[in-house]
C-alpha positions in Angstrom: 39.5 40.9 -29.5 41.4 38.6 -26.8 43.2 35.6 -27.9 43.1 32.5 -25.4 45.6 29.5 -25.0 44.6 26.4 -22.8 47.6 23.8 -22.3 47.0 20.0 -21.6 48.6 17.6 -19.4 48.5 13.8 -19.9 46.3 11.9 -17.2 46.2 8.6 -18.4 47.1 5.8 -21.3 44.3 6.3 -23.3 44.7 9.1 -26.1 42.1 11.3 -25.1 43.1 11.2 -21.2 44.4 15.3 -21.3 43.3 18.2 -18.6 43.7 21.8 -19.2 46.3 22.8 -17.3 46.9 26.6 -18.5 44.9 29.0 -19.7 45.9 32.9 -20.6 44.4 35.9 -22.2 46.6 38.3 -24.3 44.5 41.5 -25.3 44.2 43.3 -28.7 47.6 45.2 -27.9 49.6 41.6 -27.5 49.8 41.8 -23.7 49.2 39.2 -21.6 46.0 40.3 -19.8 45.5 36.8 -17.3 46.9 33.7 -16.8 46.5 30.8 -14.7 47.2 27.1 -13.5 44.8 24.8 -12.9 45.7 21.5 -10.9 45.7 18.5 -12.4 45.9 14.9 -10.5 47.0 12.7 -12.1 49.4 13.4 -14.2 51.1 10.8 -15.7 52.9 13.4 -18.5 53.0 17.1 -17.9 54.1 17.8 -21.3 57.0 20.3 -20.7 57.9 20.9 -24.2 54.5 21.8 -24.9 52.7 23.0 -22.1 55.9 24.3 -20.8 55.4 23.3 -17.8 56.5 20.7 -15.4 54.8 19.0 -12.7 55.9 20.1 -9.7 54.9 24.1 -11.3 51.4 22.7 -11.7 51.5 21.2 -8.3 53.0 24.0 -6.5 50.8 27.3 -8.1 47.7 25.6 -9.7 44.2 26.3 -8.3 41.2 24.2 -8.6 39.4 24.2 -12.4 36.7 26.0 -11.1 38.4 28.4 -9.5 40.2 29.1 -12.9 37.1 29.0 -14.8 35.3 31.5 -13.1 38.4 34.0 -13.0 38.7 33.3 -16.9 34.8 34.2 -17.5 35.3 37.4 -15.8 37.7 38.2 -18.1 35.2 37.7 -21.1 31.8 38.5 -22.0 29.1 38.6 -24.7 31.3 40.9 -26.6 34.8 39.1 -26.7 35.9 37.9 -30.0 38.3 35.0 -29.0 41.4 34.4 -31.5 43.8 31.0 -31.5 45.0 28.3 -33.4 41.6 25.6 -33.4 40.6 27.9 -30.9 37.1 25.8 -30.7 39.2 23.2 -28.9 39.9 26.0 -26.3 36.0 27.2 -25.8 35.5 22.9 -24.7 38.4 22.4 -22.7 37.1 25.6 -20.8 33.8 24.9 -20.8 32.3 28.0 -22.6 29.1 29.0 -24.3 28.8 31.3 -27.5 26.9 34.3 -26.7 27.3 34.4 -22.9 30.5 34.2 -22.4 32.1 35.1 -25.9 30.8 36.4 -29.3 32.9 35.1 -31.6 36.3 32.9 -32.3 38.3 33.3 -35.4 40.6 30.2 -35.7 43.8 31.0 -37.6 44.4 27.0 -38.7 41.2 28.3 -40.8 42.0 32.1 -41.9 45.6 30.5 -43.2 44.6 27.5 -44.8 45.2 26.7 -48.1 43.6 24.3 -50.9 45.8 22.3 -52.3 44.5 21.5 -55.6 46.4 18.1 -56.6 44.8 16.0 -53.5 42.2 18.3 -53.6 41.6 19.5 -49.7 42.7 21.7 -47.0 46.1 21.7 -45.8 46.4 23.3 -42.4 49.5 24.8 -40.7 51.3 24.9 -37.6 51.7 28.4 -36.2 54.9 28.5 -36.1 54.9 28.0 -40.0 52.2 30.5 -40.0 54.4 32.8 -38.4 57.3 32.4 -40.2 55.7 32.8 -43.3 54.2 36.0 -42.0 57.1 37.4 -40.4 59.7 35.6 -41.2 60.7 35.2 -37.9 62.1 31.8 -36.5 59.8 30.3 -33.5 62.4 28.0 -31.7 63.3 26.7 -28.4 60.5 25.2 -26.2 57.3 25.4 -26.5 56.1 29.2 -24.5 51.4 29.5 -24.4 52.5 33.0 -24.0 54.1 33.7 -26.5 52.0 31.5 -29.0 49.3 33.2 -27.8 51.1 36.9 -29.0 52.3 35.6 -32.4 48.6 34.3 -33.1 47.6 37.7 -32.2 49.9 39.4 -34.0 48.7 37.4 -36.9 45.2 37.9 -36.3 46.1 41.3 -36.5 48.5 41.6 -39.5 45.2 39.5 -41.7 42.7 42.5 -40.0 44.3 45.3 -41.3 45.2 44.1 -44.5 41.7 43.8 -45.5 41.3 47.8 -45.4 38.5 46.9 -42.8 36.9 47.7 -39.7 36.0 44.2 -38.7 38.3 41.5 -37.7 39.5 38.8 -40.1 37.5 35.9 -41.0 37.9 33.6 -44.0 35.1 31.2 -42.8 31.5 32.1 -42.7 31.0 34.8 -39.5 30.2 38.2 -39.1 31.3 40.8 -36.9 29.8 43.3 -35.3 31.6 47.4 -36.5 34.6 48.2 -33.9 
């Protein structure tokens, strides 16, 4: 199981104008396995707070997407179950295919989700929230993909072996293969 973080960097006005611009792997253990830049041009917002980076890092040690890509997909295969906070949104930015070069994601927005019966849907949670309910531990400061991407592990996890399982966690409809 491998958890995976990609950062965006605004590249225009429009609302949907974001490019990955960091991507890292942190392994069943919680250690960061890979991690990468990719350049971006434009960009018109780095997003420090929450990619934490600034410009001139992405300028100075990012590497072509492709480049990145094809590093990242080494580090995955058929038999990778990815882990992350609407993880899905990951898989796109990065270009990935179910079955080739991942088995499985388990997105933690859905394993913690909770109905809330008066309005009658869904109500999804940030995962710093998440982890504070979990751990009680305080998430503060600026915004680190690193260490995001070791609390969502962490919480992955914490929801796996409390279900007296072999399998990882999943709420939503998914199998796994046995560990």
């Amino acid at each position: 199981m491998r958890h995976m973080s990609v950062e965006c960097v605004v590249t225009g006005s429009g609302h949907n104008d974001r490019a990955p611009c960091r991507v890292a792997l942190v392994d069943l253990h919680n250690r960061l396995s890979w991690s990468a830049i990719i350049l971006v041009t434009p960009v018109l917002d780095p997003l420090t707070a929450i990619a934490g980076l600034t410009t001139a890092q992405i300028q100075a040690k990012g590497r072509s997407f492709d480049v990145v890509r094809d590093e990242l997909i080494g580090h995955l295969g058929p038999g990778v179950v990815l882990v992350g906070q609407k993880v899905t949104n990951d898989v796109d930015w990065m270009q990935l295919d179910a079955g080739t070069h991942y088995a499985r994601t388990v997105d933690l927005a859905e394993l913690f989700r909770l109905w809330n019966p008066h309005f009658e849907h869904f109500m999804y949670f940030t995962l710093r929230k998440q982890v504070y309910v979990a751990f009680g531990a305080v998430v503060g400061g600026s915004h680190d993909p690193v260490e995001d991407e070791m609390w969502s592990m962490r919480l992955a996890l914490r929801d796996w072996k409390k279900s007296n399982d072999n399998r990882p966690p999943c709420r939503i409809k998914c199998s796994f293969p046995k560990l």
